[in-house]
C-alpha positions as CSV (number, residue, x, y, z in Angstrom):
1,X,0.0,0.0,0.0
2,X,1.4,3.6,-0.6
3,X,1.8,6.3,2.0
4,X,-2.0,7.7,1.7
5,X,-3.5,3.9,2.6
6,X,-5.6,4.4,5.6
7,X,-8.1,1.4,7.3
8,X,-10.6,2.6,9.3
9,X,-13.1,0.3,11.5
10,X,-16.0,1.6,10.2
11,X,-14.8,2.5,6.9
12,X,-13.8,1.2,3.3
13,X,-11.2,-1.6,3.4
14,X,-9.4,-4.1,1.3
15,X,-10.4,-7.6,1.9
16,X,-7.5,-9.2,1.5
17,X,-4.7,-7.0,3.6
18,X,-6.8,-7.5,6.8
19,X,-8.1,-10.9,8.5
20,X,-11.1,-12.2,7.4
21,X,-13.4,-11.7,10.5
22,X,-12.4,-8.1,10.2
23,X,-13.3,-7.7,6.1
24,X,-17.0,-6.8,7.0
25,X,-15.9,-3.9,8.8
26,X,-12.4,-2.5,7.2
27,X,-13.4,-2.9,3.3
28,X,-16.5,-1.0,1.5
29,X,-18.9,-2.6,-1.4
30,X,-15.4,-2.2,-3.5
31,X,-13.5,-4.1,-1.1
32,X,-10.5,-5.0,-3.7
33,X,-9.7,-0.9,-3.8
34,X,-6.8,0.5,-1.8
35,X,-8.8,2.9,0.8
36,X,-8.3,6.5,0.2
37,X,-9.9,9.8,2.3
38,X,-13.2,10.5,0.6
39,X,-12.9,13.0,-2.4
40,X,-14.6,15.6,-1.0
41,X,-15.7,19.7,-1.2
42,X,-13.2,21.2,1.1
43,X,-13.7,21.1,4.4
44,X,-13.0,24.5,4.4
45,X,-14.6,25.9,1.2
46,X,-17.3,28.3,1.9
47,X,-21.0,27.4,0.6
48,X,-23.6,28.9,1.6
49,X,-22.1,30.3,4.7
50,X,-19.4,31.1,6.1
51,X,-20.0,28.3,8.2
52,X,-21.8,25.8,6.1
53,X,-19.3,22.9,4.0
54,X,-20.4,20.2,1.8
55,X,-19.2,16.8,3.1
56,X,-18.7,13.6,1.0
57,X,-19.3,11.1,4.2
58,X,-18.5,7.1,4.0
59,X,-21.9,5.1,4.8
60,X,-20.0,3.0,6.5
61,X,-18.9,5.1,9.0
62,X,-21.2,5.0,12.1
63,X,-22.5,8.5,13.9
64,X,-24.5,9.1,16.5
65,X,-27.1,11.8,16.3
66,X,-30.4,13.4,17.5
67,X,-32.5,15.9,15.4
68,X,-32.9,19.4,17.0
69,X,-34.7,22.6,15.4
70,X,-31.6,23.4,13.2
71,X,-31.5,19.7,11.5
72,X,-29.2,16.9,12.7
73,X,-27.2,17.7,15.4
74,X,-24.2,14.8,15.4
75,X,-23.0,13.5,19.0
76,X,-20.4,11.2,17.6
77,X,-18.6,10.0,14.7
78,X,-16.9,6.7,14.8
79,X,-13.9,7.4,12.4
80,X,-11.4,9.5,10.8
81,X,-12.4,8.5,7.5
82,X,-15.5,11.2,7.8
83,X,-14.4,15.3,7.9
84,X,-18.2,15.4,9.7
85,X,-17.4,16.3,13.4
86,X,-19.1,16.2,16.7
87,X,-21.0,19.1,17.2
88,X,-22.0,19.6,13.2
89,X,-25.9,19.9,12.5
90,X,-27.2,18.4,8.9
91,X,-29.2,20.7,7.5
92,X,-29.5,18.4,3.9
93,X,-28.7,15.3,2.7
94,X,-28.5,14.1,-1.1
95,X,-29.7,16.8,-1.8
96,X,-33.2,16.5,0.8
97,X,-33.6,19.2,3.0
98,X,-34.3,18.8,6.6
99,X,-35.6,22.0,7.6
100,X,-39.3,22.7,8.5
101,X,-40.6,19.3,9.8
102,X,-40.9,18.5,13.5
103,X,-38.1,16.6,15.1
104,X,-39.6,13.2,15.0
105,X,-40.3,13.6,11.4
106,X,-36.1,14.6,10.8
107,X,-35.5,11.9,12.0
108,X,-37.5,9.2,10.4
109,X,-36.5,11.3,7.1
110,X,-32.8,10.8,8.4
111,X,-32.7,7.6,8.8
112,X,-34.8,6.9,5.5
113,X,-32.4,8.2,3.0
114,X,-29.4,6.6,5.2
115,X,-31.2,3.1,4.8
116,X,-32.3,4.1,0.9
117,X,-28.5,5.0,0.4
118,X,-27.1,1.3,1.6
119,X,-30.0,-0.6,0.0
120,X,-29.0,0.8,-3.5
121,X,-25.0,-0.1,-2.3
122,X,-24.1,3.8,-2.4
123,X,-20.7,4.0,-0.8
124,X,-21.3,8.2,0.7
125,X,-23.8,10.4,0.9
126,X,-23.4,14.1,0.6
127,X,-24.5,16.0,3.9
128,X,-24.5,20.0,3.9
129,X,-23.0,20.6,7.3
130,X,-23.2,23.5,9.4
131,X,-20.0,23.9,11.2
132,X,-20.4,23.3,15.2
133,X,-17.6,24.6,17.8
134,X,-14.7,22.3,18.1
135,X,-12.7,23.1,20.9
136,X,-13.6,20.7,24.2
137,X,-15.9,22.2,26.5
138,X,-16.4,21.6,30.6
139,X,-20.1,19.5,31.1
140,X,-22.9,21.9,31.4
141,X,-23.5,20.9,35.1
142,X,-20.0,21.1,35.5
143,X,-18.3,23.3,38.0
144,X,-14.5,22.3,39.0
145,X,-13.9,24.2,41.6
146,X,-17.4,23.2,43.8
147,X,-18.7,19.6,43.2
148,X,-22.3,19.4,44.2
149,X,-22.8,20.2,48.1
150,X,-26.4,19.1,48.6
151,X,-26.8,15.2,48.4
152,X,-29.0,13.9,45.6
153,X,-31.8,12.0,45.9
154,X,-31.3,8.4,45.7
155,X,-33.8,5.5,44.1
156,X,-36.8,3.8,45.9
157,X,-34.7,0.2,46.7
158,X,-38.0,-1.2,46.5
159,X,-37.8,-0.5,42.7
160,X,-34.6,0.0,41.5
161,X,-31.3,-2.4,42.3
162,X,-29.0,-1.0,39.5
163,X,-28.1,2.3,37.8
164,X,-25.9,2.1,34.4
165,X,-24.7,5.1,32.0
166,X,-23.4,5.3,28.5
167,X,-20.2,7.0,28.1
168,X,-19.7,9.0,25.4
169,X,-22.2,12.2,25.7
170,X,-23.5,10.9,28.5
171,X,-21.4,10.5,31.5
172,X,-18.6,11.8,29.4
173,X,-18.9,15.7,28.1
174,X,-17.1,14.3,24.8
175,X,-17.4,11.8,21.9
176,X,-14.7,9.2,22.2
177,X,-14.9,8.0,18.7
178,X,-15.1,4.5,20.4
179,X,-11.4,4.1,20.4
180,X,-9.1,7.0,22.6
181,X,-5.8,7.6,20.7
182,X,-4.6,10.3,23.6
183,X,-3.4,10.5,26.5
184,X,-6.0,9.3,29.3
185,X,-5.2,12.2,31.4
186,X,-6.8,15.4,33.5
187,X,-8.1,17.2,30.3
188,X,-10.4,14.0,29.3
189,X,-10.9,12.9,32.9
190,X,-12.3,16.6,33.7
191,X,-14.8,16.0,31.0
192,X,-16.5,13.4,33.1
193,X,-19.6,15.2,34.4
194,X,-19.8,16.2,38.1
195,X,-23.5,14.6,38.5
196,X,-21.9,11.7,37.9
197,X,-18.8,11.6,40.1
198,X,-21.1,12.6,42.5
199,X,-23.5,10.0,42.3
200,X,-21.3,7.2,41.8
201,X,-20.0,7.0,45.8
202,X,-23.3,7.6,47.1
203,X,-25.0,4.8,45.2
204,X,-22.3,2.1,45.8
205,X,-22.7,2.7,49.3
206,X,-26.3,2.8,49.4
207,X,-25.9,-0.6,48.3
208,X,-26.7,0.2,44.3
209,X,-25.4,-2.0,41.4
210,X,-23.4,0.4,39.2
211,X,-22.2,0.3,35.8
212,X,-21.4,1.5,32.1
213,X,-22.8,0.0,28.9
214,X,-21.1,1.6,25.7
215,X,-20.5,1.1,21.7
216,X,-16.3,1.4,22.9
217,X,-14.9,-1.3,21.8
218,X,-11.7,-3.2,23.1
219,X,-11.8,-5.4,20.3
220,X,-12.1,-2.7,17.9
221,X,-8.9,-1.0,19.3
222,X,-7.3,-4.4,18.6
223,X,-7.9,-4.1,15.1
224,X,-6.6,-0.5,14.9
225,X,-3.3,-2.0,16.4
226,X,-3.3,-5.2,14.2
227,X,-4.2,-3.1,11.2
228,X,-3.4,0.6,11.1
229,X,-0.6,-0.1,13.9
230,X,-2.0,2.5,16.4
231,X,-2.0,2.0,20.2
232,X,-5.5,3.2,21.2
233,X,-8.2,2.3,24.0
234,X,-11.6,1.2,24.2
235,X,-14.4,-0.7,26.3
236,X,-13.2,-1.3,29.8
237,X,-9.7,-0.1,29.3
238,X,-10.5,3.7,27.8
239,X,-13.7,3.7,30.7
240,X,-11.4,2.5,33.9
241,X,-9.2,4.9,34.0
242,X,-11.4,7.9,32.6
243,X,-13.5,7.2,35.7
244,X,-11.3,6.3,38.4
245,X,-9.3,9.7,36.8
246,X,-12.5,12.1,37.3
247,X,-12.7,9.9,40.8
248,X,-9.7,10.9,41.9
249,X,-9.9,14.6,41.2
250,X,-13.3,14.7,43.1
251,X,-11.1,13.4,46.2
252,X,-8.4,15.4,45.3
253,X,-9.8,18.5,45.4
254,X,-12.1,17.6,49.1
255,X,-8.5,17.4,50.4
256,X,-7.7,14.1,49.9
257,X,-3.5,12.7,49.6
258,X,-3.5,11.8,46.2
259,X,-2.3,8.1,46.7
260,X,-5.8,8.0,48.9
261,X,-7.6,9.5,46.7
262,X,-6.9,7.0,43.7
263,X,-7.1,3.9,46.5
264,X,-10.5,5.0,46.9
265,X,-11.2,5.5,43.4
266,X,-9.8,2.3,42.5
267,X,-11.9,0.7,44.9
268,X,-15.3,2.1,43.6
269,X,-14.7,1.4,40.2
270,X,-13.9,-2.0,40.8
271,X,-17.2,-2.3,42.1
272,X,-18.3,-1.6,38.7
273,X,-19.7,-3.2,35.8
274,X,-18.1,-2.2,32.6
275,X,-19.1,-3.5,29.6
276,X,-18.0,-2.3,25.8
277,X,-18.8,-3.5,22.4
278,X,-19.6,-2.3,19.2
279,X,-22.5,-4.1,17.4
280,X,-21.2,-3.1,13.9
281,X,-17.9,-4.6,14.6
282,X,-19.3,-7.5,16.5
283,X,-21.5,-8.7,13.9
284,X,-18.9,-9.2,11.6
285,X,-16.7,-11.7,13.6
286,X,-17.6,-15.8,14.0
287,X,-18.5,-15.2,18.1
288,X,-21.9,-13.7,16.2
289,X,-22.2,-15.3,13.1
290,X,-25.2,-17.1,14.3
291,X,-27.0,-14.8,16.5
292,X,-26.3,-11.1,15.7
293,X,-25.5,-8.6,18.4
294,X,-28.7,-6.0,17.9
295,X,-27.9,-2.6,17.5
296,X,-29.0,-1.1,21.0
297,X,-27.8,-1.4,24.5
298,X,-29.8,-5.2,25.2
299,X,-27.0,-7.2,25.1
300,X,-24.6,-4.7,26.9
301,X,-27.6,-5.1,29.9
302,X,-27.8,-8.6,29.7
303,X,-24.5,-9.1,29.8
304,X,-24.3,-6.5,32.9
305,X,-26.9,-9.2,34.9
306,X,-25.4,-11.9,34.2
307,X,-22.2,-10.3,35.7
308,X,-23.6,-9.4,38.7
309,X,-25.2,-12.9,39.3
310,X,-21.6,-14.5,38.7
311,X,-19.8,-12.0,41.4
312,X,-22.6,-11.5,44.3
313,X,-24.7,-15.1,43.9
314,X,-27.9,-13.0,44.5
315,X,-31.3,-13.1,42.0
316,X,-30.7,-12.1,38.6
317,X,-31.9,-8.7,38.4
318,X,-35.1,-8.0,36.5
319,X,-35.0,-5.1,33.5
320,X,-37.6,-2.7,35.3
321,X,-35.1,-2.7,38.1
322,X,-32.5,-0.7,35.9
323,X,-32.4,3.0,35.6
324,X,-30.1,3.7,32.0
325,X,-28.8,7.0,31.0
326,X,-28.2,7.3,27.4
327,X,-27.9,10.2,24.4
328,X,-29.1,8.3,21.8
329,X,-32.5,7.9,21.4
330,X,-33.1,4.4,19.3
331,X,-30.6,2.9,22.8
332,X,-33.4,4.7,25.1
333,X,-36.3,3.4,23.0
334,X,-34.8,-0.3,22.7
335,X,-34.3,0.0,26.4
336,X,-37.5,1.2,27.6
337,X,-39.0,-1.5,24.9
338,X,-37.4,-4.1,27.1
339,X,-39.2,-2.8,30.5
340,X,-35.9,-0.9,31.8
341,X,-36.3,2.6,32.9
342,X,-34.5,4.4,30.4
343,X,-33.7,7.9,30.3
344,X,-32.4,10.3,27.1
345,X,-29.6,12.7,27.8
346,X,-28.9,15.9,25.9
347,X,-25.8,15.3,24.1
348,X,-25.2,18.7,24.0
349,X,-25.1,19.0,27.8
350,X,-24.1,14.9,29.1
351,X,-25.8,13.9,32.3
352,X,-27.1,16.5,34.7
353,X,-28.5,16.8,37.7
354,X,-31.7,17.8,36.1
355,X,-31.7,14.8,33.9
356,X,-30.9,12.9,37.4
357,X,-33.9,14.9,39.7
358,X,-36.7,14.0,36.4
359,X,-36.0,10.0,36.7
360,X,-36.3,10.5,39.9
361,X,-39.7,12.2,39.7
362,X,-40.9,9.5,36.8
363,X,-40.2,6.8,39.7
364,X,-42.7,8.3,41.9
365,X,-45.3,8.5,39.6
């Protein structure tokens, strides 16, 4: 391959340079073809706006989203191969205007010409993209220098035995892109939202099962190593130490030493159930050639029970015993589907204690 041959996960890919579970996932329709960036309109040229670009994006490169008055706001993209950023908003794709239609309507329309563009084996789709602001950005509920002083209200035990978060947008002010290539250090680790880190301790005392369900992928890192040769982390190893990092500040700053602030950090999160895996990756490998890994949160949750059952012995816990924090809104609408009480959170903001106090209210009802 010559110096501009890139592989990316969720991206075009030649079959026969990587290994054959990983074809499905690191090749497009024209598999045989040496990958190259998309031939785009500049990402800089000016369109409409001085704000707005034309963007030649890869169907096969997964983003999260959520419709908003302005068009599609996108929460997460899960490669390089795309120049579309967290933060843009869609305001047309192919050509189909997404303007002046309620939001539930955007996003059936979405998610319509997406689907039409695969079933007619289109390789990209053109979005019009109106720039968002790139530079990282604290939580909204965050507040570094005074974590929250009055104690949140905690779940009914009578109702609920486990609370579990997403990561990315949710407990996380930032989209990961599924696999971290940086540093895991304090500028990602502050990003963790305060409602969070102070929840966490309270709940695990109280006796609460705790955990984090999320489309990171360990596996998927593998294959950037194997692959592309780039050390990267994901599942369980990007989520450990982000949390036990934003842990350890918490402690930090209440005074704490800082060997006895990441003891105790340590400790909590190993009281945690982590669980990563990316159903478009997954799908593609022999572990689920058989029975296919649906694209939601359900088998992240299952897999979270049975966990729980192997390391306490106690009853398997039931779905409408689960509270689940989430910024994507087909994972809430699975979720709640399934009986768990599942909550959407602003990707624009990430968990709050407002998105906190209003499942609490729903439980009273």
């Amino acid at each position: 391959p010559g110096p501009n041959f890139r592989v990316h996960i969720l991206g075009p890919r030649p079959a026969a340079f990587a290994p054959a579970s990983y074809r499905s996932l690191m090749g497009s329709t024209s598999s045989t073809s040496p990958i190259k960036k998309p031939s785009v309109v500049q990402k800089n040229q000016i369109m409409s706006s001085s704000s707005t670009v034309s963007i030649k994006h890869p169907l096969g490169v997964k983003i999260d989203y959520t419709p908003n008055k302005s068009g599609i706001y996108v929460s997460g993209v899960y490669s390089e191969q795309s120049d579309l950023e967290q933060k843009d908003i869609i305001t047309s794709v192919n050509g189909h205007e997404l303007g002046n239609m309620s939001m539930e309507k955007m996003y059936e329309k979405f998610a319509k010409i997406l689907k039409d563009a695969r079933e007619a084996n289109q390789e990209f789709v053109t979005f019009e993209v109106h720039k968002g602001i790139q530079e990282s950005a604290k939580p909204k509920d965050d507040d570094s220098s005074n974590f929250l002083k009055k104690a949140l209200p905690l779940p009914p035990k009578e109702k609920i035995r486990m609370v579990l978060w997403d990561m990315d947008n949710t407990l996380l002010g930032k989209h990961t892109r599924g696999v971290w290539f940086a540093e895991i250090g304090e500028e990602i680790c502050s990003l963790v939202t305060t409602t969070f880190v102070s929840l966490v301790p309270s709940l695990i005392e109280k006796g609460f099962q705790v955990g984090v369900v999320t489309f990171s992928d360990a596996e998927v890192a593998k294959v950037y190593k194997e692959v592309e040769h780039k050390e990267g982390k994901g599942g369980p190893d990007l989520v450990i130490p982000i949390v036990s990092g934003a842990l350890t500040m918490r402690y930090e700053k209440e005074g704490m030493d800082v060997k006895e602030a990441a003891k105790k950090a340590k400790n909590l999160v190993d009281q945690m159930y982590i669980v990563g895996a990316l159903p478009d990756y997954r799908n593609s490998t022999e572990a689920h050639e058989k029975v296919k890994m649906p694209m939601s949160k359900y088998w992240h949750i299952e897999q979270v029970k049975d966990m729980h059952v192997k390391r306490t012995k106690e009853a398997r816990i039931k779905n409408d015993e689960i509270l689940f924090f989430d910024d994507s809104p087909p994972n809430v609408k699975a979720a709640r589907k399934s009986g768990v009480h599942a909550f959407w959170v602003n990707p624009r903001d990430a968990f709050t204690e407002n998105d906190w106090r209003q499942a609490m209210e729903s439980l009273e009802d």
